[in-house]
N, C-alpha and C positions, 0 to 999 in steps of 0.2 A: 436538447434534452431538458429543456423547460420540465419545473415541478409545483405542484400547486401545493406544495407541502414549504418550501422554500419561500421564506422570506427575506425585503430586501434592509442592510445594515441590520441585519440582528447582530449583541454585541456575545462576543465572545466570552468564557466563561473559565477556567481553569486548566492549563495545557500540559499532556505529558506528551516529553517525546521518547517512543520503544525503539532500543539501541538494541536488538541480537547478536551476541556476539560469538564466536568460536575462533580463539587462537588470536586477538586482535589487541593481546598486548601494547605493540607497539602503534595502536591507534587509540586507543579506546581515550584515553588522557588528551590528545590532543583535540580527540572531536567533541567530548565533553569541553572544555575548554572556550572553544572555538563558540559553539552552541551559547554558551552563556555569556561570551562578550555581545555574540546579537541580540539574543533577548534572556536578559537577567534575571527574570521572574519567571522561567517558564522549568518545570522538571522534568526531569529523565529518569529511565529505568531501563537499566543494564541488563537484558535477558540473556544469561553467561547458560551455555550446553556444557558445563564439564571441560572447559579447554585446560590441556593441559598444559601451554604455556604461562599459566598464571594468570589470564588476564580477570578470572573472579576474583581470586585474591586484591589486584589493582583495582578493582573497582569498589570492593569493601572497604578499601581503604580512603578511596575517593568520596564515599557513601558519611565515612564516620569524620570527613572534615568540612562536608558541604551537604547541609538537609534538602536542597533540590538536587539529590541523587539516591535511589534506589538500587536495590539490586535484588533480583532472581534468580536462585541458582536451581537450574537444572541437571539431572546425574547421568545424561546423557545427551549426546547427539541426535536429536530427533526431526532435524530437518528448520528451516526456516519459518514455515508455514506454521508448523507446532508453537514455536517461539513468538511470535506475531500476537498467536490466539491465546496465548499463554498471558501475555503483557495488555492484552484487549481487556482479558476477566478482570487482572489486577486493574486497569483503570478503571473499569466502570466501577467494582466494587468499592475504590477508594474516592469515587465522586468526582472524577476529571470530566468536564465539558468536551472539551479535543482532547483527540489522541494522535499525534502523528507517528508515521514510519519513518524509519531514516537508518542508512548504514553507518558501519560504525569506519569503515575504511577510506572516509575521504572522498568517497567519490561524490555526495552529496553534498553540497556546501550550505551549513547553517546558515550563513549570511543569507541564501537565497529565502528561508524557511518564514522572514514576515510580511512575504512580497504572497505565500501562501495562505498566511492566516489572515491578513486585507481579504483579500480573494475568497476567503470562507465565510465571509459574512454575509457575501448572498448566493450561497451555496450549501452543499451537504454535503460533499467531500470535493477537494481538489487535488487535482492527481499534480504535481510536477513535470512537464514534460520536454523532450529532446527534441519534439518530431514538431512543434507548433513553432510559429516566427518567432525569431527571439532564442527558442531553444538549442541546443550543440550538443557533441560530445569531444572532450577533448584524448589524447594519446589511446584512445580503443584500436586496437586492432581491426585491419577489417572483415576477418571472419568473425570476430564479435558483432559488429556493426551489422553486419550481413543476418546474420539470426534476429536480434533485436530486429530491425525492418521486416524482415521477412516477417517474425510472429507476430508483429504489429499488423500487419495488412492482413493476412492470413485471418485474423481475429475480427478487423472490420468486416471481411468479406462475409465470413460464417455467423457472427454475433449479427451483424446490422447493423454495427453502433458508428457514430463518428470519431469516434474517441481516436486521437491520433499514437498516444501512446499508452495502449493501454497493459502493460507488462511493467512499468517503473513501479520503484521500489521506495520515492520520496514521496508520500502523500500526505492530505489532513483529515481526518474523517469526524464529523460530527457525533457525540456522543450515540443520539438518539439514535441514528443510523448504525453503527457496531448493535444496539441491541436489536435490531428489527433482523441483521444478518446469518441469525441459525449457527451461530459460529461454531456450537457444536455437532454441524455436521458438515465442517471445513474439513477436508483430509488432503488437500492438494499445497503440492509445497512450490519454493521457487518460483520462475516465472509464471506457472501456472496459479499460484495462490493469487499474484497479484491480480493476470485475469480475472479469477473465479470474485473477488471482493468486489471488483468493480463492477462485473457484469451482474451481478447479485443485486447492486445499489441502483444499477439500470433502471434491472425489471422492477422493483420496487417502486418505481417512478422518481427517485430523489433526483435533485440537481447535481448534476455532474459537470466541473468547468477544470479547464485545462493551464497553469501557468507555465512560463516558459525557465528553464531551468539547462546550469553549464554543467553537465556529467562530465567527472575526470576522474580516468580510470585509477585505480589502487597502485600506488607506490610502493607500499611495504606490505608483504605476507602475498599468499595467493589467490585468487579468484576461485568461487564456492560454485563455478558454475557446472556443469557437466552435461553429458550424451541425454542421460536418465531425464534431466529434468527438461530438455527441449519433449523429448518422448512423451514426458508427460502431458506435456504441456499442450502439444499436437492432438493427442487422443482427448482428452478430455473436450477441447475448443470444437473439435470435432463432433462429439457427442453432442455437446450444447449446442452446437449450431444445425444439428441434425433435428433435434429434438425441438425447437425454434420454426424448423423450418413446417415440421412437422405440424403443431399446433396451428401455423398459419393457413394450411391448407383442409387442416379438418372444421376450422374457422368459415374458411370458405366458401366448404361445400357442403358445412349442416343445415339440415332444412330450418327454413325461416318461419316463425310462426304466424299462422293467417291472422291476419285483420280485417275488420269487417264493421261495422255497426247492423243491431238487430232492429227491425222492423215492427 
């Protein structure tokens, strides 16, 4: 996925990384934490949906004793994907260079997160991933394991793309790219948003590069995943790869305009 927009060692510029939370109390302190012994200079913002074990609260409080923390509070649950694009407007409008993704429950590990922004210097977003050399997942279940594969191939097959994981939920995306993304006509949430952003920065022509990262699943509280959002995620990949396949064939077979030189 060479981009002719992509240059190489461009230096990096000011980093937020967007923490979504719901109910993640007893993480959200730990992963902030964590985050800032790797890289000390970099901010966060807490995009809290109204959970109602307090963890807005904890993080206002985290907010008013440490100025690289933020927080968004949201008055309801409106999905992952909401919260993402929600934390995307606030950076760009506050003048961040990167924006990274990143969960708030551990399974992403900060430490992996400057092996990412190296890696972004000659690229326009890198994805974090399980599925390249190098990459794992650790204590997942394997009917977890079995859907993430599954929608990952699934997605190479109907997208076209090589991307090996393209559904992870750790990435770095370059300013300039979030604003080229339409993000206000982002409605897909869950594993599906992640496809839909990356495949977005595809077609766009940006560079897209893959590092290799240890997923380890959540110790405290539950997993946000559910039926709904595989479903989505399916129809929509679907669509897109329909609608892809489509263009290539009207590509095909539109007539070619004659050439000639005149006499």
């Amino acid at each position: 996925m060479a981009d002719q927009q992509a240059q190489p060692d461009r230096e990096l510029g000011p980093v937020l990384v967007v923490i979504p939370t719901y109910n993640e109390r007893d993480n959200i302190g730990k992963i902030v934490k964590r985050l800032h012994a790797a890289l000390p200079k970099v901010h966060c913002l807490v995009v809290d949906d109204g959970s109602p074990d307090g963890t807005g609260q904890l993080a206002d409080e985290m907010a008013a004793a440490d100025d690289r923390v933020q927080v968004m509070h949201r008055t309801e649950k409106a999905g992952l994907g909401a919260a993402y694009v929600a934390g995307f407007r606030w950076a760009l409008e506050h003048g961040y260079d990167v924006v990274v993704e990143m969960d708030a429950d551990g399974s992403h590990a900060p430490e992996d997160l400057p092996r990412l922004l190296d890696a972004l210097r000659d690229a326009d977003l890198v994805l974090g991933s399980r599925y390249v050399p190098g990459g794992s997942t650790v204590n997942w279940p394997w009917h977890r394991q079995l859907i993430s594969r599954g929608g990952n191939v699934f997605s190479q097959v109907a997208l076209g793309t090589s991307v090996k994981d393209i559904t992870g939920g750790f990435r770095a995306f370059r300013a300039g790219v979030l604003r080229r993304l339409k993000l206000d006509t982002v409605a897909s949430q869950g594993y599906c948003f992640q496809i839909d952003l990356a495949w977005r920065t595809i077609e766009l022509g940006h560079r897209v590069v893959e590092v290799p990262i240890t997923f380890t699943e959540r110790e405290i509280g539950e997993s946000k995943m559910s039926g709904n959002i595989v479903r989505e995620a399916l129809l929509r990949v679907t669509k897109w790869g329909m609608r892809r396949r489509y263009t290539q064939l009207r590509d095909l077979f539109a007539p070619r305009p004659k050439t000639g030189s005149k006499r």
